[in-house]
C-alpha positions as CSV (number, residue, x, y, z in Angstrom):
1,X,10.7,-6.8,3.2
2,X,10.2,-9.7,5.7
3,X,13.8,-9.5,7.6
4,X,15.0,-12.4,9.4
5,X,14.2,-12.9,13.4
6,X,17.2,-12.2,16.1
7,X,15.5,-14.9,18.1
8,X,14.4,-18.4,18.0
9,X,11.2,-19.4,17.2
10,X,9.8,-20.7,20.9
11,X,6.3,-21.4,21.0
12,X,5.8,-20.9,24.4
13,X,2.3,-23.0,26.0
14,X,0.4,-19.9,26.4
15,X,1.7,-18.2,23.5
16,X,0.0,-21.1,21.6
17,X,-3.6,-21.2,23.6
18,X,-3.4,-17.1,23.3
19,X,-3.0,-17.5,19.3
20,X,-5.3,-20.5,18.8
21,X,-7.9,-18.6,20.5
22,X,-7.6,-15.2,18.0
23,X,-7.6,-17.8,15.1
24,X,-10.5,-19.6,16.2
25,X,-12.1,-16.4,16.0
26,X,-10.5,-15.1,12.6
27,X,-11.7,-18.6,11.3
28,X,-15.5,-17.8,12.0
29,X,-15.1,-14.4,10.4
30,X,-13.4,-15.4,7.3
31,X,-16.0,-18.2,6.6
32,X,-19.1,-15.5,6.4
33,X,-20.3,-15.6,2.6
34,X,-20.1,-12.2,2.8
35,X,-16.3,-12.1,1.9
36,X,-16.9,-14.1,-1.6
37,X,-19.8,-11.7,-2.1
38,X,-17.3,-8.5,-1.6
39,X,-14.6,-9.6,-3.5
40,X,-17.2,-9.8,-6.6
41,X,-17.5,-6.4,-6.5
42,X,-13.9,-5.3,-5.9
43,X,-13.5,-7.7,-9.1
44,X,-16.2,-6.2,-10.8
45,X,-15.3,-2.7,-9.9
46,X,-10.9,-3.5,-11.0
47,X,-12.5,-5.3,-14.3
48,X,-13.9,-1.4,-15.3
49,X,-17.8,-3.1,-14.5
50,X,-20.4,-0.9,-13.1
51,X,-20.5,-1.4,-9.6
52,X,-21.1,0.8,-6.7
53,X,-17.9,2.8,-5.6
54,X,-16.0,0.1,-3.2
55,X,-14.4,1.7,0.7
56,X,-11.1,0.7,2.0
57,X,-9.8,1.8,5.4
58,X,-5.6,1.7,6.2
59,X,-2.7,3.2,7.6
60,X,-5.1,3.2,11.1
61,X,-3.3,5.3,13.7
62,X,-3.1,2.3,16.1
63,X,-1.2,3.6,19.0
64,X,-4.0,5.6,19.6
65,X,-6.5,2.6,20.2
66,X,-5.3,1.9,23.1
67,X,-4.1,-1.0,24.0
68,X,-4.9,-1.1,27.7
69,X,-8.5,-2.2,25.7
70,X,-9.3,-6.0,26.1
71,X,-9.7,-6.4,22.2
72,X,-6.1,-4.9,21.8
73,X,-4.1,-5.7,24.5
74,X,-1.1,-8.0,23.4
75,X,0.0,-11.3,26.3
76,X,2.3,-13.3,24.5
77,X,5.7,-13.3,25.5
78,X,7.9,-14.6,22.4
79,X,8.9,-12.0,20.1
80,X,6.8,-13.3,17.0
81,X,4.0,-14.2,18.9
82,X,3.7,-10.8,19.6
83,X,3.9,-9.6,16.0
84,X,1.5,-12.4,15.4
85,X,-0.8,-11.2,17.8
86,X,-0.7,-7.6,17.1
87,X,-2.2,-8.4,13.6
88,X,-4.6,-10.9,14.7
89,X,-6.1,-8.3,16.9
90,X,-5.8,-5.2,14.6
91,X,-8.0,-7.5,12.0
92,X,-10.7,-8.5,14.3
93,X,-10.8,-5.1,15.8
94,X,-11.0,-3.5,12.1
95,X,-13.4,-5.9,11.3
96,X,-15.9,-5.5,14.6
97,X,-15.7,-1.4,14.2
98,X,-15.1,-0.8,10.9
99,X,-15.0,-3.2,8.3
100,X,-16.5,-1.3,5.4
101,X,-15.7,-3.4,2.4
102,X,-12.7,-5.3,4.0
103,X,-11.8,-9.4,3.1
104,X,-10.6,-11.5,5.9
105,X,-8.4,-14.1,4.0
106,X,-9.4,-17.7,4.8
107,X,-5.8,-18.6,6.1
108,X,-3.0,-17.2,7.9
109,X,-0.1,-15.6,6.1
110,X,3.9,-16.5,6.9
111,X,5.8,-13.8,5.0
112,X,9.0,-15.2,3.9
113,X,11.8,-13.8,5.8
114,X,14.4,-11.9,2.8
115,X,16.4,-8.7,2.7
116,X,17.6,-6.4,0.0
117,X,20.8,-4.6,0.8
118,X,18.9,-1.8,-1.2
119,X,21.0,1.0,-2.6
120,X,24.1,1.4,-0.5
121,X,23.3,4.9,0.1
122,X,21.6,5.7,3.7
123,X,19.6,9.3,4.3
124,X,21.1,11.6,6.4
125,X,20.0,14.8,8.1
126,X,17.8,15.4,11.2
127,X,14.5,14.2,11.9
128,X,11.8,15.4,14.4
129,X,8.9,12.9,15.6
130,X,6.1,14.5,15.5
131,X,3.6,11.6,17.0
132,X,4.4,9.5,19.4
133,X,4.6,5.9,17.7
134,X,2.7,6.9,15.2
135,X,6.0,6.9,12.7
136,X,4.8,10.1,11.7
137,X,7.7,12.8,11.4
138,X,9.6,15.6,9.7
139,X,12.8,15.5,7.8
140,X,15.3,17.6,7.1
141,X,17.3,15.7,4.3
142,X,21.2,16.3,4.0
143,X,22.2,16.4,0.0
144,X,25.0,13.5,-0.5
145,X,24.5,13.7,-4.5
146,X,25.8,17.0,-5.7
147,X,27.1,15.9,-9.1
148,X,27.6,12.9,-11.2
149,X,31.0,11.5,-9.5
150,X,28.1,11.0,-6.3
151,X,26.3,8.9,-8.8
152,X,28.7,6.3,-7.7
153,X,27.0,6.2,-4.5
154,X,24.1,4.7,-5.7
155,X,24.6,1.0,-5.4
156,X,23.0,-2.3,-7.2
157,X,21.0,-4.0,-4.8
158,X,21.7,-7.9,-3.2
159,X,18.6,-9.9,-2.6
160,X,18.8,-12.7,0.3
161,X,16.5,-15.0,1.1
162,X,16.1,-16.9,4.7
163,X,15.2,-19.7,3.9
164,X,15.8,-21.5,7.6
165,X,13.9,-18.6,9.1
166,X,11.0,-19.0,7.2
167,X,11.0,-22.7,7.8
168,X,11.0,-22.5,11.7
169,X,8.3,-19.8,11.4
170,X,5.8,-21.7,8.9
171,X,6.7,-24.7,11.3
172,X,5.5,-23.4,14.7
173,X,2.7,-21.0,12.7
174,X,1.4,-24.6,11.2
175,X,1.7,-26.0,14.8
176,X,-0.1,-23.4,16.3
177,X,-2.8,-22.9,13.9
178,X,-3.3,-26.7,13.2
179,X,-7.1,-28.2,12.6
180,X,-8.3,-24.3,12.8
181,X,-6.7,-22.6,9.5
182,X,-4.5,-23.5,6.5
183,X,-1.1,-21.2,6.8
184,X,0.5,-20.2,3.8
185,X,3.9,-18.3,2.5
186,X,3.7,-15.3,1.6
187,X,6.2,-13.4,-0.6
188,X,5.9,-9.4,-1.8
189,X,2.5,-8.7,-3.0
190,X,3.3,-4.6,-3.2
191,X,6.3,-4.0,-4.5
192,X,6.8,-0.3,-3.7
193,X,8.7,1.2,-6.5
194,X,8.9,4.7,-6.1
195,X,12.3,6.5,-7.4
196,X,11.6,10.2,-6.8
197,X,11.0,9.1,-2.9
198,X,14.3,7.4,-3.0
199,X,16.1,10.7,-5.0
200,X,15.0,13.2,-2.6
201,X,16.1,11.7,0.2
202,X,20.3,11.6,-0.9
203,X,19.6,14.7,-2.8
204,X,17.2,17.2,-0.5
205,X,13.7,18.4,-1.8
206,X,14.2,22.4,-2.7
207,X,17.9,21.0,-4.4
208,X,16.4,18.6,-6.2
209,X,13.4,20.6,-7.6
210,X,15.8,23.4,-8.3
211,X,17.8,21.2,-10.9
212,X,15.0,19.6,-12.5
213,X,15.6,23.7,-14.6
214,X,19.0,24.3,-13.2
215,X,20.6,20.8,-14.0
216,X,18.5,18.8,-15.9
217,X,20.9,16.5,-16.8
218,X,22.1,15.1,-13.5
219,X,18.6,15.0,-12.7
220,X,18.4,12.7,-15.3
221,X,21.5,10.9,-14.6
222,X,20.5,10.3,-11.3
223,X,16.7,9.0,-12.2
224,X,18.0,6.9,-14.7
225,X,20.9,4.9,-11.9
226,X,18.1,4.4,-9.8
227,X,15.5,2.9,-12.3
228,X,18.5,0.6,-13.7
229,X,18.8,-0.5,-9.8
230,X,15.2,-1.3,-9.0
231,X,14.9,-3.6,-12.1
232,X,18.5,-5.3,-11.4
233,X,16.7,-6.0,-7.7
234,X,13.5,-6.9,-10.1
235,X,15.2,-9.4,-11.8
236,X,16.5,-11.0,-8.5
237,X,13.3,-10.5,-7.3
238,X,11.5,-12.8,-9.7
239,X,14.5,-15.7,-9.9
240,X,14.0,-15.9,-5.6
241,X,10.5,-16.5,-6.4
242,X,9.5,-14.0,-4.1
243,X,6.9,-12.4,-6.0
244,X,3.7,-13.5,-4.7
245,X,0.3,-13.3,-6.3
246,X,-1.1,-10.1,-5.8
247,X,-4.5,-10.1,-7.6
248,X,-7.3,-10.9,-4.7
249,X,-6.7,-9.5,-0.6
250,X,-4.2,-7.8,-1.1
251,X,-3.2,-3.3,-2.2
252,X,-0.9,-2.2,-4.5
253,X,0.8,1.4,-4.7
254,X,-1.7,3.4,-2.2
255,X,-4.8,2.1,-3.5
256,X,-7.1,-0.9,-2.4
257,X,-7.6,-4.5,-3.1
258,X,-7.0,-5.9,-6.5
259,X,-9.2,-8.9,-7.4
260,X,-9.6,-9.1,-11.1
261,X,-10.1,-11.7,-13.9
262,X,-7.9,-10.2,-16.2
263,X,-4.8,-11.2,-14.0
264,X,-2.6,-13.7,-14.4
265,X,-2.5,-13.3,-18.2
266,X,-1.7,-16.7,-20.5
267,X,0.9,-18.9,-19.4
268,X,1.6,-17.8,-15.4
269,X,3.5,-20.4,-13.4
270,X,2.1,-20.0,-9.8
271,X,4.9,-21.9,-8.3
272,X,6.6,-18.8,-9.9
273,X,5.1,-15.7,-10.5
274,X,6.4,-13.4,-12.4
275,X,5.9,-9.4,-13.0
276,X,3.7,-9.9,-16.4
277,X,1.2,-11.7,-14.4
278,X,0.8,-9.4,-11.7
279,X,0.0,-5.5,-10.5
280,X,2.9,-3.0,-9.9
281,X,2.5,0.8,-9.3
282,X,4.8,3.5,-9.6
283,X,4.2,7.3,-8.3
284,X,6.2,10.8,-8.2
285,X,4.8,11.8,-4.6
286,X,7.0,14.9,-4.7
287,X,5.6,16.8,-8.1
288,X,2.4,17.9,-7.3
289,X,3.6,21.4,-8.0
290,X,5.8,19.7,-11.8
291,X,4.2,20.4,-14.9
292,X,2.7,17.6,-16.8
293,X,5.7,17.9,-19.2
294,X,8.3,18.0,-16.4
295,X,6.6,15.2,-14.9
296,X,7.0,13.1,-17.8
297,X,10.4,14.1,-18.7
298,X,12.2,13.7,-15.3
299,X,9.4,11.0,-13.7
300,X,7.3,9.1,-15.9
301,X,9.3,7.9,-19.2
302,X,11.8,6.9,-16.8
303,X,9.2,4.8,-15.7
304,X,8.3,2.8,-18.6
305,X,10.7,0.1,-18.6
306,X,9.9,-0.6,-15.1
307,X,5.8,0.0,-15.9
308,X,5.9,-2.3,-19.0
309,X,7.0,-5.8,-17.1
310,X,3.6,-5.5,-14.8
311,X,0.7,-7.2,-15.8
312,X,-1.4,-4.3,-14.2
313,X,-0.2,-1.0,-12.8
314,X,-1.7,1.3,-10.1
315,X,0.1,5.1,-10.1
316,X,0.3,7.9,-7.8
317,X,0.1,8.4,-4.5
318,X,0.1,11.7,-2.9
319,X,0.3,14.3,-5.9
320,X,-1.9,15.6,-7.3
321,X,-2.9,14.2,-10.9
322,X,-6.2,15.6,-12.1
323,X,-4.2,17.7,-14.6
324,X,-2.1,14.9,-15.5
325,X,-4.0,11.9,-17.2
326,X,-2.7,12.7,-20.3
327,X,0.7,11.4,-19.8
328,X,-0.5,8.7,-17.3
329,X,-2.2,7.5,-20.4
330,X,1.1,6.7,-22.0
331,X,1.4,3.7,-19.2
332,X,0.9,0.2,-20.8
333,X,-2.0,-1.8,-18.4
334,X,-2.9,1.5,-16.1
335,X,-5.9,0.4,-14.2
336,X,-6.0,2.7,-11.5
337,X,-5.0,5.9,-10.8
338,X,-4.8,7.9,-7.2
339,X,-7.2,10.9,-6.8
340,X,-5.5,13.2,-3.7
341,X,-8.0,15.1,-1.9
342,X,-6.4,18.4,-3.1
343,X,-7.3,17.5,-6.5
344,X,-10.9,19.4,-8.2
345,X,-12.6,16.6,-7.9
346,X,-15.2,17.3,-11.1
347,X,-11.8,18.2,-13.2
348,X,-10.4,14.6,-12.2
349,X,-13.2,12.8,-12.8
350,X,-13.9,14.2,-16.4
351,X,-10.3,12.9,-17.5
352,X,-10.6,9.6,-15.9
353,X,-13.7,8.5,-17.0
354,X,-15.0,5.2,-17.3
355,X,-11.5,4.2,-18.6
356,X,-9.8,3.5,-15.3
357,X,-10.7,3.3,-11.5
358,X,-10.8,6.4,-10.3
359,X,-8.7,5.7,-6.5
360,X,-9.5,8.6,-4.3
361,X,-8.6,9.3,-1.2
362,X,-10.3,11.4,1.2
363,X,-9.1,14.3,3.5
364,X,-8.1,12.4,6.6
365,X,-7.2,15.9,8.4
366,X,-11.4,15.5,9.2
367,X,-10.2,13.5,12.3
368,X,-7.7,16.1,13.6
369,X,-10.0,18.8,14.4
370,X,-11.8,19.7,17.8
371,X,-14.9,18.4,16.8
372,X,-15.8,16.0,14.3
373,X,-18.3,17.3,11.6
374,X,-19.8,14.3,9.8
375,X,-21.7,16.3,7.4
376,X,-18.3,17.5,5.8
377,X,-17.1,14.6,5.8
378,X,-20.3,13.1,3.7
379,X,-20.2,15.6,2.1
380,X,-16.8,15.4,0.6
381,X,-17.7,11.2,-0.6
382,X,-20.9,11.9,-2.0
383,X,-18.9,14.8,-4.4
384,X,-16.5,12.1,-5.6
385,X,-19.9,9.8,-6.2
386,X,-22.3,12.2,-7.9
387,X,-18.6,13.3,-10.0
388,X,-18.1,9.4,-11.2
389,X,-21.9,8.4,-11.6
390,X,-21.1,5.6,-14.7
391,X,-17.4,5.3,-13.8
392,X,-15.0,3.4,-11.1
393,X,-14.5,4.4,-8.2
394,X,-12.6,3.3,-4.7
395,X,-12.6,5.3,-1.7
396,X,-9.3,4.7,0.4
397,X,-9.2,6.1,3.8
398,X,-5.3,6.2,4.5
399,X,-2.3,8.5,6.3
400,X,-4.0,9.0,9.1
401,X,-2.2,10.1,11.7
402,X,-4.2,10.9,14.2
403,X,-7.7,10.6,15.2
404,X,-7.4,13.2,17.8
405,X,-7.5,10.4,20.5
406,X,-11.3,9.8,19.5
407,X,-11.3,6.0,17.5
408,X,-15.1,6.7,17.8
409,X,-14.1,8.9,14.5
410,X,-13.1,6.6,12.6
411,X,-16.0,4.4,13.1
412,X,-18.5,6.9,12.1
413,X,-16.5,7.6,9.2
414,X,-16.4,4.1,8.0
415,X,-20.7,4.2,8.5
416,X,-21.1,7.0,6.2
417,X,-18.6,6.2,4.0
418,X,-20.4,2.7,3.5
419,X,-23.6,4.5,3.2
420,X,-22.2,7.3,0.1
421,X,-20.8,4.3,-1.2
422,X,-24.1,1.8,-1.7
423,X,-26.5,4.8,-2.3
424,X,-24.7,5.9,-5.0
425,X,-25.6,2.2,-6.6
426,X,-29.6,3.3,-6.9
């Protein structure tokens, strides 16, 4: 969510000349032909059309590009011109080292500022950083939800939007940016709804997996209250008109962009978008090791009333689903499905087929190691390509925690990936 700033909105005289001078430079990039010509084949490729397999890079460790580098280095002073900044530079960096198949939107985005007071219950238990502002860390989780009294815990979500906020950003954003680029709202275009993340967290992994046997029901019970909460915050969701458009430059779930024709179905209102009209996701990061039966019993079907109000749905993340397609096939508009790297690749792509794209997402551990073996790497991408020859396929380069202080990594990665990717169109 897009909280409100604790400071006014100055826009300070070099703040301004600072900004104006990254958008002037955004503005050049986003007017190259070749953005209209990628997002025909991210369409193509999210319509189920052939089209060569499509490369996506996120999740960049970025406190290991240094920012003592020219391109990175932030000088504003005001709090939001900072943030600003930051993405401005992270863009044109991406986008001079690594673009792949990235889309540089032809304006600048002003997220609306809102909060959700989210479930009233907080996660507690310790937490060791294990990278340096990286945001990368492990968690010991303390159970609060032991039995179905705790179920109280679990609250009904408020949704506030600032409107004033917002206002006195788009204002000095519009000011800034004036004669260069168009700035536009922005509202959530990836609503992250992910239960079992939430349930793990008040009720501790090895508990939790224990009583999907031990106590099913509570399991249940618990699932259930925090489904019923994400639509209640749904439905707020929609009647803020927060929901923004989410079918061109933008992800959903863990996978890449989502242009497609099929989307906004008959009758959308786009000065308020609703879920029919747009992509969600859901994902059960947490049951790579569940049966497919568990998986549907304590995961998915608690899914489907959340799953049925999207006009497209993405699912999975992390886990591991090669063995699971069967149920994911149960899920009303399920366009793309996450391939994990752990996954047999062959195994995955026989049950996927040519009916979905197939959203995989390679080992990013190949950056971590003393010395960088590009043939691996290749070798890994041109599996997944020879796998899905006549199917859909997206190749998303994410959690990547560290490139082992080498960004150089990450650039040669992005060079091979690109060339898997377009020889696997001959």
């Amino acid at each position: 969510m897009a909280i409100p700033s604790n400071s006014p909105v100055t826009v300070h005289a070099a703040d301004r000349e600072i900004l104006r001078g990254l958008g002037e430079q955004y503005a050049a990039i986003a007017a190259l032909p070749v953005h209209r010509e990628k997002a025909e084949l991210w369409r193509r490729m999210n319509d189920l059309q052939a089209v060569r397999p499509m490369v996506w890079i996120t999740e960049i460790p970025w406190h290991e590009f240094s920012e003592d580098t020219e391109e990175l280095r932030l000088q504003c002073q005001a709090g939001w011109a900072r943030d600003l900044e930051r993405d401005l530079r992270r863009t044109l960096y991406q986008w001079r080292h690594l673009p792949v198949d990235m889309i540089v939107n032809n304006h600048i985005s002003c997220p609306i500022a809102w909060h959700s007071t989210s479930f009233g219950i907080l996660r507690q238990g310790d937490r060791l950083e294990i990278t340096g502002g990286a945001g990368i860390a492990s968690q010991h989780y303390e159970p609060q939800i032991q039995s179905e009294a705790d179920l109280v815990k679990i609250k009904d979500p408020v949704v506030t939007v600032y409107r004033e906020d917002t206002d006195a950003r788009f204002a000095a954003m519009q000011d800034v940016f004036r004669d260069i680029l168009p700035v536009r709202l922005r509202g959530m275009d990836n609503y992250w709804y992910t239960p079992w993340d939430n349930l793990v967290m008040w009720y501790g992994v090895q508990e939790a997996l224990t009583d999907l046997i031990e106590r099913p029901e509570l399991i249940n019970a618990a699932v259930g209250r925090i489904v019923q909460c994400y639509l209640k915050e749904l439905d707020q969701i929609e009647a803020l008109g927060l929901l923004e458009p989410n079918f061109g430059n933008n992800r959903v779930g863990s996978g890449a962009y989502c242009y497609t024709s099929e989307l906004p179905r008959a009758g959308y209102d786009p000065a308020r978008p609703t879920a029919a009209h747009l992509w969600g996701c859901s994902n059960a990061q947490i049951f790579t090791e569940v049966s497919p039966a568990m998986h549907w019993e304590f995961a998915l079907r608690h899914d489907l009333p959340w799953l049925k109000r999207w006009g497209l749905v993405y699912y999975g993340c992390c886990e591991v689903l090669d063995t699971k397609m069967d149920i994911l096939r149960r899920i009303p508009n399920l366009r793309k499905v996450s391939m994990n790297y752990r996954i047999n690749i062959e195994r995955g792509a026989k049950a996927v087929g040519a009916d979905y794209v197939y959203s995989y997402k390679p080992n990013p551990a190949c950056f971590a190691t003393d010395t960088w073996d590009p043939v691996k790497a290749r070798t890994e991408l041109q599996r997944v390509a020879d796998s899905m020859r006549g199917g859909h396929v997206e190749f998303v380069m994410k959690d990547i925690s560290t490139v082992a202080g080498h960004p150089e990594r990450l650039w040669a990665w992005a060079q091979l990936a690109l060339e898997v990717a377009e020889g696997a169109a001959n």
